[in-house]
Structures are given as structure tokens and as C-alpha cells.
Steps between C-alpha positions, in 0.01 A plus 500: 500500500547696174831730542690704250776684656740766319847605611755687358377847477640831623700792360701528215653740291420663139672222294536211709380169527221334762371123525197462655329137597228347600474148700192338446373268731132335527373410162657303200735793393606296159133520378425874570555797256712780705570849472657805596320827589545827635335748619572904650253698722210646317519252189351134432714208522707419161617200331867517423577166427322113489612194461285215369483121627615213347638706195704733669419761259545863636358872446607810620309855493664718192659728822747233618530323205902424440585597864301245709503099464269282676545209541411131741618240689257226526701269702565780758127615477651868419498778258709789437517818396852628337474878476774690305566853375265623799305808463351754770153415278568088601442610907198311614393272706603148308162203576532147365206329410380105441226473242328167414141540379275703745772427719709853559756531808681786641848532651542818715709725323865590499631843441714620243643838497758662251630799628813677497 
């Protein structure tokens, strides 16, 4: 059974720092492309940030560019987001997703709020 669970959400101030994850269970995590995206009531789902199998090689929409690192842990079949420098704008829910081919899974969301 496919799973992609993410942790580490919640409420942070203007400023500070937030690591999400996501555990990945199910499926041969070392071969899949994975992401990070977020999305607020009322507006589609974004990318903010992929990361590509077996190079490694990230991206990162021009909004958190220089504030948020993604990054993977194949061993640990895991992927994280490091958020920095958080913004009011950044509070979303935060969904990981598994991409190989026509294969596309979901995790169920974690939410991220930045709020003084």
C-alpha cells in the first residue's frame, strides 16, 4: 500500500524557520521524482519545490527561491522541506507528491501557518 505521510507542520512566526517531511512508504521511493506543493482555499495547488531521481537535481518556484531547500533521503525513504525567512504569503497547506511516469501519488497535507 502506497503511503506518503507529512509531519512537521504548524504555526510559526514572521521570520522563523519550519521543516516539514514526508515518509514514504509503498513504492521504490529512490526511483520516483518528488515534490513539494501548496495550496490555500480558493486557489489551485502550486509547485514550490521538486526534486528529481537519480540526479538529485532540485527546483524551486521564483517565490521561495533562497528561503526554502529541499532536499532527500533515499535510505530513509524521506524528503524534506527546510523553510526559512517565513512569510504570512508561505501559509498553506504543504502536500508531497511521488511522480514516476503516469504514476502520481498524494500525501495528505500538512499545514503551515506564519502568523504573529
Amino acid at each position: 500500500q502506497v503511503q506518503l505521510v507529512e509531519s512537521g507542520g504548524g504555526l510559526v512566526q514572521p521570520g522563523g524557520s519550519l521543516r516539514v517531511s514526508c515518509a514514504a512508504s509503498g513504492f521504490i521511493f529512490r526511483l520516483y521524482h518528488m515534490g513539494w506543493y501548496r495550496q490555500t482555499p480558493g486557489k489551485e495547488r502550486e509547485l514550490v519545490a521538486s526534486i528529481s531521481s537519480p540526479s538529485g537535481t532540485t527546483s524551486y518556484a521564483d517565490s521561495v527561491k533562497g528561503r526554502f531547500t529541499i532536499s532527500r533521503d533515499n535510505d530513509k525513504s524521506t524528503m524534506y522541506l527546510q523553510m526559512n525567512s517565513l512569510k504570512p504569503e508561505d501559509t498553506a497547506v504543504y502536500y508531497c507528491s511521488a511522480a514516476l511516469g503516469i504514476k502520481v501519488y498524494w500525501g495528505q497535507g500538512t499545514q503551515v501557518t506564519v502568523s504573529s
